[in-house]
C-alpha positions, 0 to 999 in steps of 0.5 A: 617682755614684748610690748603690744600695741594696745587696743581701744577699749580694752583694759590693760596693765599700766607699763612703764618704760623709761624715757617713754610716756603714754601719748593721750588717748591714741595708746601709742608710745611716744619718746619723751624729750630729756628736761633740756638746760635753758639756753638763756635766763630772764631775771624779772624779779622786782619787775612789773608789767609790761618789762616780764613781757618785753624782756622774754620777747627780747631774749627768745628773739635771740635764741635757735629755734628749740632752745629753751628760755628760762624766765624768773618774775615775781608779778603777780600779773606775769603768770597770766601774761607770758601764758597768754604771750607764749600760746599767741606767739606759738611757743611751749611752755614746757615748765612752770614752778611757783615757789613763794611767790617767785614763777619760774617759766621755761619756754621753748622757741617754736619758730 
């Protein structure tokens, strides 16, 4: 089955093709990346504010550009905090998972 580029404004089908998602609004396809394994683990739990952030700045420093960090916190205050830190900074949150109280971010290095 051929794929057409699909047209603005007209309905189509939904298509699933593995390894490839529907980029937002432009209706081109794009390859998605493979869930990359972290490259590094921040255990913050038990730790409050500021160490979730001085531990994660410390850490990502070390890794190559497109390495992932993971970081496991329990503060209630880290969620918004590595957020805001991560989009200053210029890093991507490519996963975040809140499970019993324990938030589970995994950034990629950007620059």
């Amino acid at each position: 089955m051929a794929l057409d580029p699909v047209q603005p404004g007209v309905c189509r089908r939904r298509i699933t093709v593995p390894g490839f998602a529907r980029a937002p609004r432009n209706g081109r396809w794009r390859e998605v990346e493979p869930e990359k394994k972290p490259a590094a683990v921040v255990d913050c739990i038990g730790l409050y504010c500021p160490m979730p952030i001085a531990m994660t700045k410390e850490a990502i420093e070390r890794l190559d550009v497109g390495e992932v960090l993971l970081i496991e916190a329990d503060d209630p205050a880290a969620e918004e905090d590595i957020r805001r830190w991560a989009n200053r900074v210029g890093h991507e949150i490519v996963k975040f998972e809140k499970d019993d109280g324990v938030m589970r971010f995994s950034i990629r290095k950007m620059k």
